[in-house]
DRENLODO-514301 format. One line per 8 residues: number of its first residue (from 1); for each residue x, y, z of N, C-alpha, C, O. Coordinates in steps of 0.001 Angstrom, whole numbers. Atoms other than C-alpha are relative to their C-alpha. Last residue first. Example, Ala and Ser with C-alpha at 12.3 -4.5 7.8 and 13.67 -1.06 7.14 Angstrom:
! residues 2
2) -820/-1190/-60/13670/-1060/7140/-770/1090/730/-261/2198/899; 890/-1190/0/12300/-4500/7800/900/1200/0/1936/1181/665
END
This chain:
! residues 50
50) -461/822/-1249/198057/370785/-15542/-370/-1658/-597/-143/-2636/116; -1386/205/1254/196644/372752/-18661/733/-582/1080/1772/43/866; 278/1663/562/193161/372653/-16562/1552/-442/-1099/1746/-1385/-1867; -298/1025/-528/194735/374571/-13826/-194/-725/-1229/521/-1694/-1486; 1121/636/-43/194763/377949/-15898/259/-1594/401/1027/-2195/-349; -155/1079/929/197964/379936/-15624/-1634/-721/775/-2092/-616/1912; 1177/-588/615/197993/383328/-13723/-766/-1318/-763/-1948/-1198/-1088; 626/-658/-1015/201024/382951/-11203/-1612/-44/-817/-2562/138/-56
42) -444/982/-955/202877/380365/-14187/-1030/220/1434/-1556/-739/2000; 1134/1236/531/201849/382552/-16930/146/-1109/1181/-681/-2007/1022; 1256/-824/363/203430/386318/-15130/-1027/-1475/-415/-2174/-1555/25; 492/-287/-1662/206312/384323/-14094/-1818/344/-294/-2848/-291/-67; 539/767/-572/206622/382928/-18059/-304/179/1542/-1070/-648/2037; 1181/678/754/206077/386212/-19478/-100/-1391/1137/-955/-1475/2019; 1624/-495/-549/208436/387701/-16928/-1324/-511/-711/-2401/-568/-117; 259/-43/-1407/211452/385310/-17810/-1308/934/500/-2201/348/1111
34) -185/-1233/-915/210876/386005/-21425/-350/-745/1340/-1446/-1244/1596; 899/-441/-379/210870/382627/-23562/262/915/1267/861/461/2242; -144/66/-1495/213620/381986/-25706/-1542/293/165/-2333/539/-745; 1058/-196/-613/214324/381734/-29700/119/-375/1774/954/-1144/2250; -201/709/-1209/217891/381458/-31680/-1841/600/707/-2198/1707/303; 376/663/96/218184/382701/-35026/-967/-947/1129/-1853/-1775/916; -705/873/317/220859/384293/-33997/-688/-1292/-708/-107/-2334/-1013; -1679/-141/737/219521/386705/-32037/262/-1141/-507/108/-2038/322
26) -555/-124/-917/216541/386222/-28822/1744/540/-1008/2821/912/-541; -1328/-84/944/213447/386234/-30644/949/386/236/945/1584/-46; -388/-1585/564/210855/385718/-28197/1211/-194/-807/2039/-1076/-578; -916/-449/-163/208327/382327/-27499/676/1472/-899/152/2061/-1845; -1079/255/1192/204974/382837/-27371/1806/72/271/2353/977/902; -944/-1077/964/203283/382414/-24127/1143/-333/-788/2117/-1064/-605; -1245/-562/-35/201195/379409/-22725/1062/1069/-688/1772/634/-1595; 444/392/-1684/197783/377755/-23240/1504/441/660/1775/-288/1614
18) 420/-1260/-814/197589/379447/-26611/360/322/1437/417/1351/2111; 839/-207/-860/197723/375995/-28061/-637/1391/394/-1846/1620/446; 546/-49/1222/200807/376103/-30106/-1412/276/-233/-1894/814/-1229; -404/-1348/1176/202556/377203/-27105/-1011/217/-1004/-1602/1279/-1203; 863/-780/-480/200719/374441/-24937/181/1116/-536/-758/1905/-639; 1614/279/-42/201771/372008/-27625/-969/1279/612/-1949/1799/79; 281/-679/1592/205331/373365/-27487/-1446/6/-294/-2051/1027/-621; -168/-1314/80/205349/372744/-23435/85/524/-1556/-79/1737/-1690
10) 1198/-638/-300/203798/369663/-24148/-87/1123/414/-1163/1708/533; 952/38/853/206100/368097/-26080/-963/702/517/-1782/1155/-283; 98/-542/1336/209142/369211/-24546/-1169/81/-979/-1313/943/-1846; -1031/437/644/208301/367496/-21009/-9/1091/-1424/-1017/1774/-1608; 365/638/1231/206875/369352/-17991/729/-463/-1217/1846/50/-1285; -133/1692/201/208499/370035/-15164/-552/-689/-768/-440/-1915/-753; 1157/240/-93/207409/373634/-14975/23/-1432/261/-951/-2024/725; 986/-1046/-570/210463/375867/-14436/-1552/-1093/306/-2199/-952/1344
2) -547/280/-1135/212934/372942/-15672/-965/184/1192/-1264/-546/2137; 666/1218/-295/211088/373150/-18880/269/-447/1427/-473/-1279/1950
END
């Protein structure tokens, strides 16, 4: 969230959305999102989700 400055809700939203990549299954239960996914969505990402 740091990455985008957006708040919690709308980085899950845009998950839930499409408008952003799934998070990955990291162990433990525990979930992340791949450093190259989000480079890769960030360089490629559609303004209107701004």
């Amino acid at each position: 969230m740091r990455i985008t400055s957006k708040t919690c809700v709308t980085i899950y939203r845009w998950e839930k959305d499409g408008l952003m990549p799934k998070r990955a299954p990291i162990g433990g239960g525990s979930v992340n999102w791949r450093m190259t996914d989000i480079d890769d969505w960030m360089a490629n990402k559609d303004t209107k989700a701004d």
